[in-house]
C-alpha positions in Angstrom: 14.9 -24.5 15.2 18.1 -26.5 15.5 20.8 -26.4 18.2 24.6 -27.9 17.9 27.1 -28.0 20.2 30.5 -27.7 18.7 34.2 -28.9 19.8 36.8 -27.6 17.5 40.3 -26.6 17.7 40.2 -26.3 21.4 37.2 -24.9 22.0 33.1 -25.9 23.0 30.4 -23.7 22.6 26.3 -24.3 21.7 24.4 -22.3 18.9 20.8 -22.5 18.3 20.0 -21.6 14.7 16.7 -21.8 12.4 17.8 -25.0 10.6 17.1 -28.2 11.5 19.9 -30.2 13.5 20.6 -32.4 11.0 21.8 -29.7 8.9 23.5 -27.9 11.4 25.6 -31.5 12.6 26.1 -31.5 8.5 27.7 -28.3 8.2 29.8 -29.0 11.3 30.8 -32.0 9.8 31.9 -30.6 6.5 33.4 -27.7 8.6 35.2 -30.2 10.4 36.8 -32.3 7.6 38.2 -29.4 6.5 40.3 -28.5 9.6 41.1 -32.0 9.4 42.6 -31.9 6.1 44.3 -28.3 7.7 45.5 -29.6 10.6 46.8 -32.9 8.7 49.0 -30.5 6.1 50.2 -27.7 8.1 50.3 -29.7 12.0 52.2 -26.7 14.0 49.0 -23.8 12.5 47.8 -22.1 15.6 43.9 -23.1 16.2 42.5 -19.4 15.3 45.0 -19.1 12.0 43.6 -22.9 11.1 40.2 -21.5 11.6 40.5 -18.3 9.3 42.1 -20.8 6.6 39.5 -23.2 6.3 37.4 -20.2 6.1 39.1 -18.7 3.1 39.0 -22.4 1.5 35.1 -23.1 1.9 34.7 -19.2 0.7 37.1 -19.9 -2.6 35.3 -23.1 -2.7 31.5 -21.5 -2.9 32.9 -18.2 -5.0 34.4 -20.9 -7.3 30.9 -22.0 -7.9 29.4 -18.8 -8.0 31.9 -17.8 -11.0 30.9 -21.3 -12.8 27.5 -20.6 -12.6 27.5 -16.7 -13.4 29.9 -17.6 -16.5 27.2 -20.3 -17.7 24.4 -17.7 -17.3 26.3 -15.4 -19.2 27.3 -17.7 -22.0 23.4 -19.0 -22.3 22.4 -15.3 -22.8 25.4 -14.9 -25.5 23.7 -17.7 -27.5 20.3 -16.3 -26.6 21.5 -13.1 -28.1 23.2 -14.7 -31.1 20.5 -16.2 -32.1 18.1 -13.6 -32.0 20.8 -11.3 -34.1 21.0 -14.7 -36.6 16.9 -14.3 -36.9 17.7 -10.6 -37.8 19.9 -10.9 -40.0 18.0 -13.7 -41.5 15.3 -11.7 -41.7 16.9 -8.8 -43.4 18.5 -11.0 -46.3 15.2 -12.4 -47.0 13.9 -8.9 -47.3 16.6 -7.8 -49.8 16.4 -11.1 -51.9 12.6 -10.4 -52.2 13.1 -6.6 -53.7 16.1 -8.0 -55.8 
């Protein structure tokens, strides 16, 4: 069990959590890089609207991902199935050229 304390946008709490606190200062870093890059872009955001946008851009960024992955799953079982309906079909000519 892991505990961070984190200072961010004005604000200083302490979580305990189940991970480690090397992956907790990890995520907090990551988290923090990205209100960074918020802060650097839009300077006059308010703290909580900064908050919800790096939100939104770690959850495109991991839904981004998600749709990659998904589409190469479903592209692997295309080919799995185009195959197998190639082996058919293979199958079936061989059949016909054998009674012809």
């Amino acid at each position: 069990m892991g505990s961070l304390t984190i200072k961010l946008l004005g604000t200083s709490f302490k979580i305990n959590a189940h991970e480690d606190d090397h992956y907790l200062q990890q995520l907090l870093d990551y988290y923090s890089s990205i209100i960074e890059k918020l802060q650097n872009n839009l300077p006059n955001q308010e703290p909580l609207q900064t908050a919800i946008l790096a939100g939104i851009l770690i959850c495109d960024e991991l839904y981004s991902q998600k749709y990659s992955a998904d589409t190469i799953a479903v592209s692997q079982e295309q080919n799995q199935l185009l195959t197998h309906v190639e082996d058919i079909a293979q199958k079936l000519i061989d059949s016909i050229n054998q009674v012809l």
